[in-house]
Residue, then its C-alpha position, 0 to 999 in steps of 0.5 A: x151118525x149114531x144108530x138106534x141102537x147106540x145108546x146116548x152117552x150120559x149128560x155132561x157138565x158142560x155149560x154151553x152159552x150164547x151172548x145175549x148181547x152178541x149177534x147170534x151164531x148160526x147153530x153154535x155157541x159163543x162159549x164152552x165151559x167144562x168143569x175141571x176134572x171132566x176127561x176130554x178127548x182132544x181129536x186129530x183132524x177127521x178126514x174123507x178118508x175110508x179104511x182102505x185110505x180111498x178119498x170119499x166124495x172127489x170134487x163133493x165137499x158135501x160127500x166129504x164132509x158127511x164121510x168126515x163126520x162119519x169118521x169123527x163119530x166112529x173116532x169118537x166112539x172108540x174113545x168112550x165119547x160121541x158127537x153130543x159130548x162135543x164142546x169145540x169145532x174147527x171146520x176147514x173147508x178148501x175154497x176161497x168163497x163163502x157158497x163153499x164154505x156155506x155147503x159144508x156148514x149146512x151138513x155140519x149144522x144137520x149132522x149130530x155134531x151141532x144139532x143136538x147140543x150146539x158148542x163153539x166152532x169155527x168155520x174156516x177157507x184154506x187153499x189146501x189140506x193134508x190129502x190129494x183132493x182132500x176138500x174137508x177137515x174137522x177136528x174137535x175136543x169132546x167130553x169123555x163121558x165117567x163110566x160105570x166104572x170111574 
């Protein structure tokens, strides 16, 4: 989540599309297209992890996936980029039923990573992840926005 005092990072040329003849997605786009010769940030899965490596939100995949985002932002930042610059999701979530899956999507689609510039994503159920307890996992490719100095 950005603060106040973070500046937004400067627009981007990425053209995001929504099919007019599709069904329409639920807070995302159906396309992405981003002009060549823009960096992008290919980010490894964000976890519920804390910087001592603490699981955050044991049995909460709603906890989780705020404290993945949180992770996902601070990630992104270290690379020049933020959650606006996002152009693709994955979101994995371990359930085998559509109300889990449901949750973590309502937080994702609150959360600065869809509702300021909508981009593809997908949502995904799995029966496992990568840590004991880990419930959620988000990776994602974003625009590394030119700086004064590019």
């Amino acid at each position: 989540m950005t603060s106040d005092s973070t500046p937004a990072a400067p627009a981007t040329p990425v053209q995001r599309t929504v099919v007019p003849s599709l069904f329409p997605p639920p807070g995302y786009a159906h396309a992405a297209v981003v002009e060549a010769g823009t960096r992008l940030a290919f980010m490894a899965g964000s976890v519920p992890l804390d910087p001592d490596g603490n699981l955050i939100g044991e049995d909460d995949p709603v906890g989780q996936a705020h404290q993945v985002i949180a992770n996902l932002d601070e990630a992104l930042r270290a690379v020049g980029s933020d959650l606006s610059q996002v152009v693709a999701s994955t979101v994995y979530v371990v359930g085998d039923k559509p109300e889990a899956l449901s949750r973590v999507w309502d937080v994702v689609r609150a959360s600065q990573l869809l509702s300021e510039r909508p981009h593809t994503s997908t949502l995904l159920g799995v029966t496992v992840l990568g840590y004991p307890g880990q419930l959620v996992e988000i990776t994602v490719t974003a625009v590394v926005p030119a700086g004064p100095d590019a």
